[in-house]
N, C-alpha and C positions, 0 to 999 in steps of 0.2 A: 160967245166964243165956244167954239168946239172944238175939245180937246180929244186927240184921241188917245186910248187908255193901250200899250203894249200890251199885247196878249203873250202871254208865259207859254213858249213851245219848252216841252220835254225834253234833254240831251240825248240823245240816242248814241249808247252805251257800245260802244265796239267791241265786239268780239273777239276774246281774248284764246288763244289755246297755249296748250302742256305739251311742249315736247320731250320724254322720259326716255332719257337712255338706259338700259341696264346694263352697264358695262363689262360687270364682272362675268356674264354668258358671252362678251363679245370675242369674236375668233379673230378677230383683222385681217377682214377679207377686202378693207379698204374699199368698197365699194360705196359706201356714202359719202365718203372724200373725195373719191370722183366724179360724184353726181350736183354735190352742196358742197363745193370747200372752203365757203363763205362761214359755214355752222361747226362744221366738222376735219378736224385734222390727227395725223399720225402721230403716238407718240415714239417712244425709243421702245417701251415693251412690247410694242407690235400690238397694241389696240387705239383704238379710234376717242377722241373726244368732243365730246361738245363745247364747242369754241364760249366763254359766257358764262359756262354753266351754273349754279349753285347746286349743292347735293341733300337730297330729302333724309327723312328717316329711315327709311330702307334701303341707302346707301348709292340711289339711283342717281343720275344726272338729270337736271331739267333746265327748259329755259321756257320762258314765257312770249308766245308772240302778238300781235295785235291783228286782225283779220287784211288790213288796207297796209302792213306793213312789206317794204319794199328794201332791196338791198342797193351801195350804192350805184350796181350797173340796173336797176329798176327792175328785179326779179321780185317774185314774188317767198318772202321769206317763211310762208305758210308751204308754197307747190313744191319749191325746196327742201323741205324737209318731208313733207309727204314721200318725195322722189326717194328719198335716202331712206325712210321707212319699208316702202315697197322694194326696193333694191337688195337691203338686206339679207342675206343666205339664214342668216340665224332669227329673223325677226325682233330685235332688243329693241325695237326703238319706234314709240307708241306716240300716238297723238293724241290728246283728249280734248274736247272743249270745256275750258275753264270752267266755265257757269253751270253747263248739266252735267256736267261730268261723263258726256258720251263718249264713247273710244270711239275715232276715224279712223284710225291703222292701228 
């Protein structure tokens, strides 16, 4: 009899990013709210937040996303917030990839 032995594939690790609000430079020019208002909405003081968020040691807002992650009209929740980074007047709002820690916006 021959039996065949499963060969062990490697998980291939998805790419995670950092999306870092720095809220306390934001002006509420509302413009990521109307780009993402799946991430991002108004509060009552007239600045924008990150829908989710947890808050770092430097007092930033973050949230974590996954590279294939999708919202649920099936946008992409990475090109979303990219759009809201680039939209920005005041630029607060940074994307890093988790693993190397490179800034994208």
């Amino acid at each position: 009899m021959n039996q065949s032995v499963p060969i062990s594939q490697p998980v291939k690790k998805e790419r995670k990013y950092r999306v870092v609000f720095d809220r306390k430079n934001c002006i509420g020019a509302a413009a990521c709210a109307a780009v993402a208002p799946e991430f991002w909405e108004m509060k009552d003081d007239g600045k924008a937040d990150l829908i989710g968020q947890k808050v770092d040691k430097a007092g930033n807002q973050f949230i974590i996303l996954t590279h294939g992650q999708l919202t649920p009209e099936l946008k992409s929740a990475l090109e979303l917030n990219k759009e809201a980074a680039e939209v920005c007047p005041v630029q607060v709002i940074h994307i890093y990839d988790e693993e190397t820690g490179e800034k994208l916006i």
